[in-house]
Phi, psi and omega in degrees: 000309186301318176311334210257337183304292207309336198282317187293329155290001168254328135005269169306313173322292160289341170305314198276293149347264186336326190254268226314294169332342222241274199315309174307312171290355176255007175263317180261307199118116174316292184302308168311310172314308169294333160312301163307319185309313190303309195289320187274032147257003191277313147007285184277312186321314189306286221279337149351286192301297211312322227253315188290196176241006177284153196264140179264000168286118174285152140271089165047260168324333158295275183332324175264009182255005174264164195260130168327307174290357158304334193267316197291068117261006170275346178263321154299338176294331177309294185325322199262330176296315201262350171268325171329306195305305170311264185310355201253326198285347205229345184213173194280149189296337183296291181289333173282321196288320170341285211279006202263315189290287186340308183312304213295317153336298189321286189260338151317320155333302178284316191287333178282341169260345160280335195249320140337302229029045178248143166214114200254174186248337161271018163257323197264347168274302174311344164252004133309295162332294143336319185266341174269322153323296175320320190280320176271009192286299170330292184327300195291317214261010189260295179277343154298224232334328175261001207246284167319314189276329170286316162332281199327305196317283222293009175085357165258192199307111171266147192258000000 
């Protein structure tokens, strides 16, 4: 249970990341913004470790026994912070967590079945489900907006 509080608090976390990160880039600047996030986060990772029971002395030899691509997660992180930021400006924080949650659908999906071999069918009907949830969100949220506008054409009070 606690795995699952914490997966859901990690949730909230990035949604909320995803607005402070917004909110900084309209001030600063996407790149800049992603810049600030990485540096105070390498800041609290440090007193993290610091804070932790993990040793804070690296040994070498680890390091050269992790495989290169093990190290791109920080680039990919750049890379998914400055397109949040980029995608938080043009579109609602609700649909970018959307389409953000499908990738994540998407290629977990995948990743559990190359590395894994697992494939469940009921992961992939719940991310149908999801996606048909979208389409009709869109939809309904399509026609207020056409809706709005006619209101508006036909003369009463445009917002």
């Amino acid at each position: 249970m606690i795995n699952i509080i914490l997966a859901v608090l990690a949730g909230i976390c990035v949604v909320l990341s995803r607005v402070v990160n917004f909110k900084l880039s309209s001030e600063i600047g996407i790149f800049q913004s992603t810049l600030f996030n990485y540096v105070v986060g390498l800041f609290v990772s440090v007193v993290f470790l610091m804070l932790s029971k993990e040793n804070v002395v690296v040994d070498m030899a680890v390091f050269e026994r992790i495989p290169w691509w093990a190290y791109l997660g920080g680039v990919v992180g750049v890379v998914v912070v400055a397109m949040q930021i980029f995608l938080t400006s043009r579109i609602s924080v609700f649909y970018v967590t959307i389409f953000i949650f499908l990738g994540q659908l998407l290629v977990g999906t995948l990743v559990d079945y190359v590395l894994l071999n697992e494939f469940s069918i009921g992961k992939l009907v719940g991310g149908l489900f999801v996606i048909l949830g979208l389409v009709v969100n869109l939809k309904i949220d399509r026609q207020d907006n056409l809706s709005e506008v006619k209101d508006c054409i036909e003369g009463d009070i445009c917002s």
